[in-house]
PDB file of N, CA, C and O in Angstrom:
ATOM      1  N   UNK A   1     -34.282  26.108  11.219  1.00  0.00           N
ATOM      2  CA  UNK A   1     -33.639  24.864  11.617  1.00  0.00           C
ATOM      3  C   UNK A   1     -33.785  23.806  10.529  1.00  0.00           C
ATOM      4  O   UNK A   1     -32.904  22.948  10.479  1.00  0.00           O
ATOM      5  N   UNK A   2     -34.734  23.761   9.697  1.00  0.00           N
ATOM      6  CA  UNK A   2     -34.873  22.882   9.105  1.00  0.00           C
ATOM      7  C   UNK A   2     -34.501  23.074   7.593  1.00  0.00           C
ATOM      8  O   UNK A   2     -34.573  22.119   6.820  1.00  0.00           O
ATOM      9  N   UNK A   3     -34.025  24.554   7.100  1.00  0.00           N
ATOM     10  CA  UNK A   3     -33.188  24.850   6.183  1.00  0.00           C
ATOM     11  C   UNK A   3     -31.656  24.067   6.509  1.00  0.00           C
ATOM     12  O   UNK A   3     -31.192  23.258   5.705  1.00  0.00           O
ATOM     13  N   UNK A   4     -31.139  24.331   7.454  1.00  0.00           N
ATOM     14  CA  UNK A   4     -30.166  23.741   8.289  1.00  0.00           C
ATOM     15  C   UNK A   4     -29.728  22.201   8.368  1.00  0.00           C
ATOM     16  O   UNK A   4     -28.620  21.755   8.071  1.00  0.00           O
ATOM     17  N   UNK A   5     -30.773  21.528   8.805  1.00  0.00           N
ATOM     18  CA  UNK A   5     -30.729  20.102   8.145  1.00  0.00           C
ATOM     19  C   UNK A   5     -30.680  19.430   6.802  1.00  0.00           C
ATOM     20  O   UNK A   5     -29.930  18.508   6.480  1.00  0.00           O
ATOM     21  N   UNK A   6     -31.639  20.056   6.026  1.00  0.00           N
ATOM     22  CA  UNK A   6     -31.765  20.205   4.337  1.00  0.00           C
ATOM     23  C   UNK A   6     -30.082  20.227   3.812  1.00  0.00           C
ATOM     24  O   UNK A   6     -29.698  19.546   2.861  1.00  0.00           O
ATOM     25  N   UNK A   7     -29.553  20.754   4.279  1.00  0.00           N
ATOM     26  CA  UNK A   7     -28.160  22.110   3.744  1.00  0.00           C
ATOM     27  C   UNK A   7     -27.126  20.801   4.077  1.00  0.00           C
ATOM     28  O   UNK A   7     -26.371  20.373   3.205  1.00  0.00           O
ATOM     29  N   UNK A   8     -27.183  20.190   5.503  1.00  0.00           N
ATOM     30  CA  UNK A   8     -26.301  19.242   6.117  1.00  0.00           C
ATOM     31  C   UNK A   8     -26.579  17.606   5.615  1.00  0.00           C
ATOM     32  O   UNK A   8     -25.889  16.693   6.068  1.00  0.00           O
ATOM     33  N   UNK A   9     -27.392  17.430   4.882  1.00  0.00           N
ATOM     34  CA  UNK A   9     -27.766  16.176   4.446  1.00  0.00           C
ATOM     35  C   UNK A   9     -27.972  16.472   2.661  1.00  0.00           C
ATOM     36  O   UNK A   9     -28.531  15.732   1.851  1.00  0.00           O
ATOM     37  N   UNK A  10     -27.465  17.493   2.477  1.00  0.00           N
ATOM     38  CA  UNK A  10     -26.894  17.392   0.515  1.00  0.00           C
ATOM     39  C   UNK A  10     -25.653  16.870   0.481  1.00  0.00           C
ATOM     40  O   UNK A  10     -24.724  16.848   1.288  1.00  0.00           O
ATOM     41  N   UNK A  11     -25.850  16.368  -0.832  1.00  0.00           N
ATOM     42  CA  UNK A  11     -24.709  15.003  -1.333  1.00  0.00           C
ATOM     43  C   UNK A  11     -23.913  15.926  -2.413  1.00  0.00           C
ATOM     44  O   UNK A  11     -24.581  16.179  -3.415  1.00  0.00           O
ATOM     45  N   UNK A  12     -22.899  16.347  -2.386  1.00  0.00           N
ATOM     46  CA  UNK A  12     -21.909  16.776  -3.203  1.00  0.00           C
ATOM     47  C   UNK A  12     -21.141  15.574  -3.862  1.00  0.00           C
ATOM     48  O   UNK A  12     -20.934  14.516  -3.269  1.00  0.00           O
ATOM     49  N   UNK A  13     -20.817  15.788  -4.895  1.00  0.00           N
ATOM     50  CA  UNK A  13     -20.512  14.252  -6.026  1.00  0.00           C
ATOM     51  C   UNK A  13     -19.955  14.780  -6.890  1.00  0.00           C
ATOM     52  O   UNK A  13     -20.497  15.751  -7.419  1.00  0.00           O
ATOM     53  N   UNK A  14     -18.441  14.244  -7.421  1.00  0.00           N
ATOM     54  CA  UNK A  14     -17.446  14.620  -7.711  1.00  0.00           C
ATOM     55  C   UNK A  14     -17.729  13.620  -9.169  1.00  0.00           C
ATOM     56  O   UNK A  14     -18.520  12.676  -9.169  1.00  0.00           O
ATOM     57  N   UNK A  15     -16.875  14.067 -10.429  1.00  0.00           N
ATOM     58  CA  UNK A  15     -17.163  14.002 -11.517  1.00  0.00           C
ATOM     59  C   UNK A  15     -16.743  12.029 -11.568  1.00  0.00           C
ATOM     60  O   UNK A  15     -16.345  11.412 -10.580  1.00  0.00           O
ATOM     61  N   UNK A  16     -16.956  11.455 -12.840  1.00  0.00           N
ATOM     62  CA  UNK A  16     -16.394   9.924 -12.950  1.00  0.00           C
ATOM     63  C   UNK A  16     -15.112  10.447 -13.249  1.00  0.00           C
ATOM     64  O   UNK A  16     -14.332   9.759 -12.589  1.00  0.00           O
ATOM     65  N   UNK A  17     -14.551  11.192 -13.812  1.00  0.00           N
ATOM     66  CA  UNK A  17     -12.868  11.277 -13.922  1.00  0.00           C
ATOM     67  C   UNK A  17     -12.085  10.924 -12.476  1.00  0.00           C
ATOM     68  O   UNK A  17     -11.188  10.125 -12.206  1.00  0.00           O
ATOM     69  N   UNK A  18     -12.900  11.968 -11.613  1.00  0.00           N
ATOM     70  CA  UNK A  18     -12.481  12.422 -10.254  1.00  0.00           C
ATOM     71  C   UNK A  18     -12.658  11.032  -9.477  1.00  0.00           C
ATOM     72  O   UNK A  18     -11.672  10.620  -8.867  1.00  0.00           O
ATOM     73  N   UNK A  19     -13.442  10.531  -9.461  1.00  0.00           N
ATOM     74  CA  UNK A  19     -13.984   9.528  -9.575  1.00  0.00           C
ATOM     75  C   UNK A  19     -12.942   7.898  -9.299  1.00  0.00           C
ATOM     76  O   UNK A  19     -12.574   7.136  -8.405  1.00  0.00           O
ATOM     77  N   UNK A  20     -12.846   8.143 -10.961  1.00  0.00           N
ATOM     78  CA  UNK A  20     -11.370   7.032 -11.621  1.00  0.00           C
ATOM     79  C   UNK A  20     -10.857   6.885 -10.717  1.00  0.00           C
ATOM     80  O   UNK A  20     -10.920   5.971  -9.896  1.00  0.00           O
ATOM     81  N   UNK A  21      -9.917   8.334 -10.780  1.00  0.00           N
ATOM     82  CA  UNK A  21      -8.663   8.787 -10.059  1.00  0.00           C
ATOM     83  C   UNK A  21      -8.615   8.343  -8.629  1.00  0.00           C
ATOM     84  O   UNK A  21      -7.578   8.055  -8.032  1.00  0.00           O
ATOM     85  N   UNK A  22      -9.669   8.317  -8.195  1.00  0.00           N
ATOM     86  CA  UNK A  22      -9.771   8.321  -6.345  1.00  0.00           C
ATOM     87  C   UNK A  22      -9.958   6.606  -6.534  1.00  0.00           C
ATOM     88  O   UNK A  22      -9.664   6.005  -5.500  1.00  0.00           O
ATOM     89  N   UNK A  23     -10.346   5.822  -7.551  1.00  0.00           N
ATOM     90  CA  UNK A  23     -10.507   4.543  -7.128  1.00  0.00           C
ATOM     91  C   UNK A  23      -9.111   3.712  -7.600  1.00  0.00           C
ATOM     92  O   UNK A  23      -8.630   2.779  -6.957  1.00  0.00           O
ATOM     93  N   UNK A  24      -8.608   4.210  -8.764  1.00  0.00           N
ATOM     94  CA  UNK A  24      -7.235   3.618  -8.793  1.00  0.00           C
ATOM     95  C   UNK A  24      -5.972   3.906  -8.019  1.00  0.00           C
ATOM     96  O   UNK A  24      -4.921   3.266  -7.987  1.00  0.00           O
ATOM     97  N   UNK A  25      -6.375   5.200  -7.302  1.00  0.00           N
ATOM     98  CA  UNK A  25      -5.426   5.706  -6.385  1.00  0.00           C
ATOM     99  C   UNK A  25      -5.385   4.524  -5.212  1.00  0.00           C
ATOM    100  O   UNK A  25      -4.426   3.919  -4.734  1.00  0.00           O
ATOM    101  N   UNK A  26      -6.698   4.447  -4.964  1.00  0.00           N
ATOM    102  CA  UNK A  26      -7.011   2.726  -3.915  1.00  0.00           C
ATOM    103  C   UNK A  26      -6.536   1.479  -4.600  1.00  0.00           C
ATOM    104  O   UNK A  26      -5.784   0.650  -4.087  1.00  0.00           O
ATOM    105  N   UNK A  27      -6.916   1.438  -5.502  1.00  0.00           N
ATOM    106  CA  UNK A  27      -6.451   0.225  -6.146  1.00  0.00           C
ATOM    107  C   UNK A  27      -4.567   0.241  -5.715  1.00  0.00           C
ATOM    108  O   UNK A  27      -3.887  -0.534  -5.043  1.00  0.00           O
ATOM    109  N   UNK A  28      -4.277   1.327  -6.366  1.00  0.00           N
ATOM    110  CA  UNK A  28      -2.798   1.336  -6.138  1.00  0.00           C
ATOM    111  C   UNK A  28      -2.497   0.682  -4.355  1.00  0.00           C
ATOM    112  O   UNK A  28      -1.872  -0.249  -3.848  1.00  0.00           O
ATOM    113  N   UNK A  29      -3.343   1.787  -3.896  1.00  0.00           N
ATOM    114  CA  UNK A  29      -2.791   1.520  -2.007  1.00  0.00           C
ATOM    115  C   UNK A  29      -2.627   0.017  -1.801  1.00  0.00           C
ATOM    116  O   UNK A  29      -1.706  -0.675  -1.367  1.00  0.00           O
ATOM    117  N   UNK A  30      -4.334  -0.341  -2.453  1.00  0.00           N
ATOM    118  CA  UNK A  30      -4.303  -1.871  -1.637  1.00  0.00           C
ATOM    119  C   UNK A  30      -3.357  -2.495  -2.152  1.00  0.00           C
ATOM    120  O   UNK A  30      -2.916  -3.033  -1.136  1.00  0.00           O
ATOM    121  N   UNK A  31      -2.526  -2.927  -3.193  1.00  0.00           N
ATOM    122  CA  UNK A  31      -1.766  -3.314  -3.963  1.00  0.00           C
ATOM    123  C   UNK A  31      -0.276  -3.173  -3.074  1.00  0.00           C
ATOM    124  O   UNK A  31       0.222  -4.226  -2.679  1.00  0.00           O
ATOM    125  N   UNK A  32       0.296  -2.111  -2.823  1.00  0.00           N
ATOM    126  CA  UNK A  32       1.399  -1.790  -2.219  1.00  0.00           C
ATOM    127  C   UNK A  32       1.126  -2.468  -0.550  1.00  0.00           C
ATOM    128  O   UNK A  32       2.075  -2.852   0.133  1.00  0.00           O
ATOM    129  N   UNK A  33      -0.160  -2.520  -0.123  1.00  0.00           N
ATOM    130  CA  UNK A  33      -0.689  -2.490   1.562  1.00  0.00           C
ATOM    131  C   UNK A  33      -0.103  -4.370   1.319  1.00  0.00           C
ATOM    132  O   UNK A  33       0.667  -4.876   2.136  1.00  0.00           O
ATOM    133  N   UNK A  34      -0.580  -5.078   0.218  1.00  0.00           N
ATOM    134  CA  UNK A  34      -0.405  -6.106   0.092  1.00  0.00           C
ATOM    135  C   UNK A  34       0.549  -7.013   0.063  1.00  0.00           C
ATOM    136  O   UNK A  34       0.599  -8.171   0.477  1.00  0.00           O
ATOM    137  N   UNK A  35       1.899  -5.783  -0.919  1.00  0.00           N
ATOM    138  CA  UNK A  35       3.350  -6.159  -1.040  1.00  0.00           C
ATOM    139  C   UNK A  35       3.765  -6.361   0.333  1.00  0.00           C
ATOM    140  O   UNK A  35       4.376  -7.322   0.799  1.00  0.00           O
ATOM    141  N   UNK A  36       3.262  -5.110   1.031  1.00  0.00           N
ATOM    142  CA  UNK A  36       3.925  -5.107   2.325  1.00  0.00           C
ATOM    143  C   UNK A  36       4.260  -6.267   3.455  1.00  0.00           C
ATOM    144  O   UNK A  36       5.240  -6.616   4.113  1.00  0.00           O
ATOM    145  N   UNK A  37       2.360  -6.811   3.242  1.00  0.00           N
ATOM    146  CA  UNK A  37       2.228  -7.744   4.292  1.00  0.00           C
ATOM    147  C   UNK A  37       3.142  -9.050   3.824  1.00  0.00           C
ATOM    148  O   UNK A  37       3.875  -9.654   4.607  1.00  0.00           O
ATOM    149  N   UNK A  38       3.017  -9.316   2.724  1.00  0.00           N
ATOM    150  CA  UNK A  38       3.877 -10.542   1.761  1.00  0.00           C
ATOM    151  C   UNK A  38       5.587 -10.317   2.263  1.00  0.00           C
ATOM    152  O   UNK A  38       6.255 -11.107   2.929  1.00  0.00           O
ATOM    153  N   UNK A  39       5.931  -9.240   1.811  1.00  0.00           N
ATOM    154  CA  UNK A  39       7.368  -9.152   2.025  1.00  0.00           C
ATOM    155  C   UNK A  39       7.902  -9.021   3.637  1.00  0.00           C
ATOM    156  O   UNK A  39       9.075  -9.190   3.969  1.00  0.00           O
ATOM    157  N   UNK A  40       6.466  -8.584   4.838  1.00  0.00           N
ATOM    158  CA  UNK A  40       6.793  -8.930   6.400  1.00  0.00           C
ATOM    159  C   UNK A  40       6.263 -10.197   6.227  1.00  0.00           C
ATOM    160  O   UNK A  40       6.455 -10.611   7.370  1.00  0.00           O
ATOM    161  N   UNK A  41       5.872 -10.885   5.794  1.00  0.00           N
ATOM    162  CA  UNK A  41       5.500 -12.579   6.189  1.00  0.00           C
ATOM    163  C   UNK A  41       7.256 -13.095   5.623  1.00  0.00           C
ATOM    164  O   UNK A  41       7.900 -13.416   6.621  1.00  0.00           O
ATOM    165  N   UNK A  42       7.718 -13.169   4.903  1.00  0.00           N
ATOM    166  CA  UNK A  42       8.495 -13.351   4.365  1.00  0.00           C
ATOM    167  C   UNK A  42       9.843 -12.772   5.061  1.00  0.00           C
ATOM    168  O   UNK A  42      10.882 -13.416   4.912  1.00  0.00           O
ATOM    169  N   UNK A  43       9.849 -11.883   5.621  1.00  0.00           N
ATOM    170  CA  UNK A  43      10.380 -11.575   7.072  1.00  0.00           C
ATOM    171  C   UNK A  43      10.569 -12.201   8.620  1.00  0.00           C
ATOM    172  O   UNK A  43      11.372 -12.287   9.549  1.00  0.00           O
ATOM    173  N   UNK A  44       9.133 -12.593   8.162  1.00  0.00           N
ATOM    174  CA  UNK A  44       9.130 -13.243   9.800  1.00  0.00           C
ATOM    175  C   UNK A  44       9.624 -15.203   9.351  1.00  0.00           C
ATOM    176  O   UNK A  44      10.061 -16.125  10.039  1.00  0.00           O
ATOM    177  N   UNK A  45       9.364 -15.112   8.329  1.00  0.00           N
ATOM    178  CA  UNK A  45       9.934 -16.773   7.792  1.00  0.00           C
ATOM    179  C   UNK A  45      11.313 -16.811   8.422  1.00  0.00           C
ATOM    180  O   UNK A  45      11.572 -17.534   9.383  1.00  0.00           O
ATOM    181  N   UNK A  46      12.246 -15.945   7.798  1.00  0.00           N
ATOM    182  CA  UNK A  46      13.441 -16.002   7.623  1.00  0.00           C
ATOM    183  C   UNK A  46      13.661 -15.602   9.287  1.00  0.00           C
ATOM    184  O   UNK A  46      14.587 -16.238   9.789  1.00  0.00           O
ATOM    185  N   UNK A  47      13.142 -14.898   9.980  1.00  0.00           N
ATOM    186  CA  UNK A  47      13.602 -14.507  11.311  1.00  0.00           C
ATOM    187  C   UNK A  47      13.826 -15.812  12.207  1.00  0.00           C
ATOM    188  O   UNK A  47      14.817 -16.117  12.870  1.00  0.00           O
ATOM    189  N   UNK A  48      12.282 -16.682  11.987  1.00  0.00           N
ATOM    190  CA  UNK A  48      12.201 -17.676  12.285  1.00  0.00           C
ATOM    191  C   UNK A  48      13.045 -19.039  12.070  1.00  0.00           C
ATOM    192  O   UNK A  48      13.275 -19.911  12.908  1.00  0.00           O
ATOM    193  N   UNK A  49      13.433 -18.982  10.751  1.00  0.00           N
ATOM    194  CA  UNK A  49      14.460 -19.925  10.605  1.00  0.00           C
ATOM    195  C   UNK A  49      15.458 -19.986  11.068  1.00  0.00           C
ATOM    196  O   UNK A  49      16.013 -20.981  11.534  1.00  0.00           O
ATOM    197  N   UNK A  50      16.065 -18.231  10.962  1.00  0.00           N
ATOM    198  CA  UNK A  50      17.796 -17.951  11.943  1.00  0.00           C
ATOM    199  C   UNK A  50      17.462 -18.697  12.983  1.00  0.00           C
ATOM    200  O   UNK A  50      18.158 -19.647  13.341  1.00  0.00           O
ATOM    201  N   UNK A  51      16.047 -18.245  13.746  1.00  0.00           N
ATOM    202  CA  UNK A  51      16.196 -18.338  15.513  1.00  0.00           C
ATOM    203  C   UNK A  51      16.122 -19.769  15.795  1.00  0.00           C
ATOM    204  O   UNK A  51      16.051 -20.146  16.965  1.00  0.00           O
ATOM    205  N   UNK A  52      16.135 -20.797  14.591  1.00  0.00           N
ATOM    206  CA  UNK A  52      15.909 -22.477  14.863  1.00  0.00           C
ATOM    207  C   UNK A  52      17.245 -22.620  14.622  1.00  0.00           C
ATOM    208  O   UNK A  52      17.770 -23.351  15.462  1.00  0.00           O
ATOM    209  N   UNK A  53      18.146 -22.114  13.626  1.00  0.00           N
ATOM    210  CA  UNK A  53      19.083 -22.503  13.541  1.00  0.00           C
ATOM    211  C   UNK A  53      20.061 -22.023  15.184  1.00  0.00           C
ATOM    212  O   UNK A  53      20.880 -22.653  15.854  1.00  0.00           O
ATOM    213  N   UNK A  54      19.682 -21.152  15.273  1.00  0.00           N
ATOM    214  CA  UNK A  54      20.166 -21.298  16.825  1.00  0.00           C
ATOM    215  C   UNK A  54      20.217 -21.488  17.792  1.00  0.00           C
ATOM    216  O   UNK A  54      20.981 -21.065  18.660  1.00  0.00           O
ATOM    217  N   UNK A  55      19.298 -22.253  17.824  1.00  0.00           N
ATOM    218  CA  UNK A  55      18.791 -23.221  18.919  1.00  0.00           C
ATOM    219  C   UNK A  55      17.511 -23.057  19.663  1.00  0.00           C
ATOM    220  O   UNK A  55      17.018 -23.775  20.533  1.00  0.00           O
ATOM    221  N   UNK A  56      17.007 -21.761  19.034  1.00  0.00           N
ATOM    222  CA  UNK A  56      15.961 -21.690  20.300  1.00  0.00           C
ATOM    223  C   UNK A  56      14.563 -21.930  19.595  1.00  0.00           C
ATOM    224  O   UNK A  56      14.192 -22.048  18.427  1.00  0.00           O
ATOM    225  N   UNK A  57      14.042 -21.945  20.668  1.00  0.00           N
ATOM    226  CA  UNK A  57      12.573 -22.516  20.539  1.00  0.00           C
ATOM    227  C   UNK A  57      11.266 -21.269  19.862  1.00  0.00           C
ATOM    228  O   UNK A  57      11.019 -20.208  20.435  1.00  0.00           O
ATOM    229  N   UNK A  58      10.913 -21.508  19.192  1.00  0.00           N
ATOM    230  CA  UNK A  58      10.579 -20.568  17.846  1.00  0.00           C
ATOM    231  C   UNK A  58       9.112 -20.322  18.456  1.00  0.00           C
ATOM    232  O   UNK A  58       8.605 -19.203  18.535  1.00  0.00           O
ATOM    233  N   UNK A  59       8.381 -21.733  18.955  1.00  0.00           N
ATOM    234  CA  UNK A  59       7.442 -21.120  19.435  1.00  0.00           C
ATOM    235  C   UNK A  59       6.758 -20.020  21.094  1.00  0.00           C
ATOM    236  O   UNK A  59       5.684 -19.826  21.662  1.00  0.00           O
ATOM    237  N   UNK A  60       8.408 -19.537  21.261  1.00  0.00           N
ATOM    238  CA  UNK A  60       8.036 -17.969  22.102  1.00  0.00           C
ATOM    239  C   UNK A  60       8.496 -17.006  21.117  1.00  0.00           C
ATOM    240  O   UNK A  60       9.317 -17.107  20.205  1.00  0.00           O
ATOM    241  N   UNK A  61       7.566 -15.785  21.632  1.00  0.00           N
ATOM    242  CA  UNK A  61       7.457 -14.797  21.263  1.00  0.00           C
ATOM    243  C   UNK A  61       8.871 -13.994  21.050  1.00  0.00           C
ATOM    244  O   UNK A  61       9.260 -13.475  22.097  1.00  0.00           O
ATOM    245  N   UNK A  62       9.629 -13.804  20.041  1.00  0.00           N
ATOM    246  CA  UNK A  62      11.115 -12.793  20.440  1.00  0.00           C
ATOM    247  C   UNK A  62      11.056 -11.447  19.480  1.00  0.00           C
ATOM    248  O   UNK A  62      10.294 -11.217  18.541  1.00  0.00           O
ATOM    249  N   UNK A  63      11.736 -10.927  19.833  1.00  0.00           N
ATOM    250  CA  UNK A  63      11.773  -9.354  19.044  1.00  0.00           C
ATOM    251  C   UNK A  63      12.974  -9.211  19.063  1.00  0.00           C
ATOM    252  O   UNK A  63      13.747  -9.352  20.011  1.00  0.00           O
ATOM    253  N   UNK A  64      13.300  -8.751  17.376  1.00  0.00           N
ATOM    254  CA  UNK A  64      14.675  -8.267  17.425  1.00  0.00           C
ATOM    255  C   UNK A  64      15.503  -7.528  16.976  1.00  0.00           C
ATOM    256  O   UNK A  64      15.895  -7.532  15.809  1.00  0.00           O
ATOM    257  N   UNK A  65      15.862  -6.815  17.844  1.00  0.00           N
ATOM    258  CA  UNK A  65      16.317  -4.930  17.456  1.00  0.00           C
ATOM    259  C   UNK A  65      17.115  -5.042  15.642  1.00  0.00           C
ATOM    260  O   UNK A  65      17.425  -5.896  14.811  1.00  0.00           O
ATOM    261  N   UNK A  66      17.130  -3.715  15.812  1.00  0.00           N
ATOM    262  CA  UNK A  66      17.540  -3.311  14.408  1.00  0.00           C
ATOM    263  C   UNK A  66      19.056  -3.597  14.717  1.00  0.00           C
ATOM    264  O   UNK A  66      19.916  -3.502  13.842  1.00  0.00           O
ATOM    265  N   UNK A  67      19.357  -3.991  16.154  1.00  0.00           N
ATOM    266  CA  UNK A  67      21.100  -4.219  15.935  1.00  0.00           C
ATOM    267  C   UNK A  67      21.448  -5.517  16.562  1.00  0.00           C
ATOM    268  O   UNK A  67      22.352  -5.796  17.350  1.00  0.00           O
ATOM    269  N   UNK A  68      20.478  -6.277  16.006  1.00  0.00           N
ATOM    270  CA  UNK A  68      20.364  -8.054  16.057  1.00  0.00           C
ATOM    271  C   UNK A  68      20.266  -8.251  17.443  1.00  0.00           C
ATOM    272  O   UNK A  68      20.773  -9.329  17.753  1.00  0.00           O
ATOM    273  N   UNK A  69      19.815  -7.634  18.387  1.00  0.00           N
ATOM    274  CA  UNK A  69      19.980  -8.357  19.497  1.00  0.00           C
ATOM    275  C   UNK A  69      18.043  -8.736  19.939  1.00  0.00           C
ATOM    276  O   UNK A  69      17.013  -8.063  19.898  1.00  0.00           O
ATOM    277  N   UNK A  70      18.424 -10.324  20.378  1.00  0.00           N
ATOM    278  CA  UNK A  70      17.134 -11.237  20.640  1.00  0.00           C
ATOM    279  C   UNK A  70      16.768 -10.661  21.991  1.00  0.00           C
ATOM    280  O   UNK A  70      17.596 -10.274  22.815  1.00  0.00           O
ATOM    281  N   UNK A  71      15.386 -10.637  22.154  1.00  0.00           N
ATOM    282  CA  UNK A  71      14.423 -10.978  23.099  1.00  0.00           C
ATOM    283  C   UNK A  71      13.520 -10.938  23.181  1.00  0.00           C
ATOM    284  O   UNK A  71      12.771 -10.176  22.570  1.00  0.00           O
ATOM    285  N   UNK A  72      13.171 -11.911  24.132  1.00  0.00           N
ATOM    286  CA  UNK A  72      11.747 -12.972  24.568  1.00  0.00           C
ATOM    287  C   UNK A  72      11.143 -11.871  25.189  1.00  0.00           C
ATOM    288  O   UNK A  72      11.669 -11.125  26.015  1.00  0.00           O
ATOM    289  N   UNK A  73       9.595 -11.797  24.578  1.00  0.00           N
ATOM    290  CA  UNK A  73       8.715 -11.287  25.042  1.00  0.00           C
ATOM    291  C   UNK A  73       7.857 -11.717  26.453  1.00  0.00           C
ATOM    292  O   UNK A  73       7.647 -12.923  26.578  1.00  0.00           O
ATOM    293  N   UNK A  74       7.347 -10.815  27.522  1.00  0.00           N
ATOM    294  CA  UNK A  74       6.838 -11.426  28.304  1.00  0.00           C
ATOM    295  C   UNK A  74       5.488 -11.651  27.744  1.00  0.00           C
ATOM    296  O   UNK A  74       5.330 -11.531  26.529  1.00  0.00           O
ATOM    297  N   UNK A  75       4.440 -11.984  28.564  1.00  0.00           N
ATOM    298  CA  UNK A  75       2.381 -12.170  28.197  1.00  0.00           C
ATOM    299  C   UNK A  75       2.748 -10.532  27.636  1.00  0.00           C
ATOM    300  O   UNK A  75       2.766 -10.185  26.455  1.00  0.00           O
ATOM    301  N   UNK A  76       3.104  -9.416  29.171  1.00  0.00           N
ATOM    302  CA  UNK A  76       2.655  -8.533  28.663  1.00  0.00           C
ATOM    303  C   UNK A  76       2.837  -7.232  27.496  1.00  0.00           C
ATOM    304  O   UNK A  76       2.091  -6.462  26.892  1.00  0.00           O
ATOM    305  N   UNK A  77       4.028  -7.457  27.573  1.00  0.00           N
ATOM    306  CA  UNK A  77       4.822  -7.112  25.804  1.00  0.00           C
ATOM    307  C   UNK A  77       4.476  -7.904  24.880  1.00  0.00           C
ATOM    308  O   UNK A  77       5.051  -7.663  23.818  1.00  0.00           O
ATOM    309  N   UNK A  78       3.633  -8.911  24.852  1.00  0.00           N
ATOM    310  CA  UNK A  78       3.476  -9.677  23.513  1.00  0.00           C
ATOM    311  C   UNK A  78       2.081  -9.321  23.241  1.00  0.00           C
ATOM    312  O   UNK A  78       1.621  -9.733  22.176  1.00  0.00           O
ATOM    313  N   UNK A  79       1.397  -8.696  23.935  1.00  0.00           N
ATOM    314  CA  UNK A  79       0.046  -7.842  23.995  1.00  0.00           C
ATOM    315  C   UNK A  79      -0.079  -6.837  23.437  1.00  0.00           C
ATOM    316  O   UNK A  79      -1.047  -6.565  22.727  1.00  0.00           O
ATOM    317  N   UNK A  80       1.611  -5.543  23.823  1.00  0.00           N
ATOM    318  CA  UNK A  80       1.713  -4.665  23.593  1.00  0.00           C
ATOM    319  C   UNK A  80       2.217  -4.950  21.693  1.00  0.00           C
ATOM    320  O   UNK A  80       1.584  -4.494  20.741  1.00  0.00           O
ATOM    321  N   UNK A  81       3.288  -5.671  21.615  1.00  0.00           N
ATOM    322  CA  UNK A  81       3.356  -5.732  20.060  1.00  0.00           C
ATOM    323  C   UNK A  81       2.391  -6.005  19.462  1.00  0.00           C
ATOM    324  O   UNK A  81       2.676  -5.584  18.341  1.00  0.00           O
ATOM    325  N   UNK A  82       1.076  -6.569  19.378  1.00  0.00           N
ATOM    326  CA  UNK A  82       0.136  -7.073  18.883  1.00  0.00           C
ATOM    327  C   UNK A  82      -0.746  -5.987  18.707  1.00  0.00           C
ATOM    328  O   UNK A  82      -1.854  -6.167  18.200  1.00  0.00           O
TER     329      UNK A  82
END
């Protein structure tokens, strides 16, 4: 049993190349994870502006399909999008 534990608590460790690779591969992610959130903030700006220009009141919750059509979220769909 205690060969067993020994065996399950060794550290296998991958070269600094391997290394690099796995940290700029992250670097890359967070980078793109970042564009993302920037270019949906920048999304929700513009959503927000249409929905003032049309009269409605920006501070409820609305969702709106991929074929433009608006609607107001209830408490409990605005839970579920979140």
């Amino acid at each position: 049993m205690d060969k067993e534990d020994k065996k399950s608590k060794e550290e296998i460790r991958v070269s600094s190349d391997v290394l690099s690779q796995i940290n700029l591969r992250k670097s890359f992610i967070n980078q793109e994870v970042m564009r993302e959130k920037l270019l949906m903030r920048e999304l929700n700006y513009f959503v927000v502006e249409e929905l003032k220009k049309m009269g409605l009141d920006t501070k409820k919750i609305y969702k709106v399909s991929d074929d433009g059509v608006v609607n107001i979220l209830d408490e409990k769909e605005k839970k579920e999008e979140s």
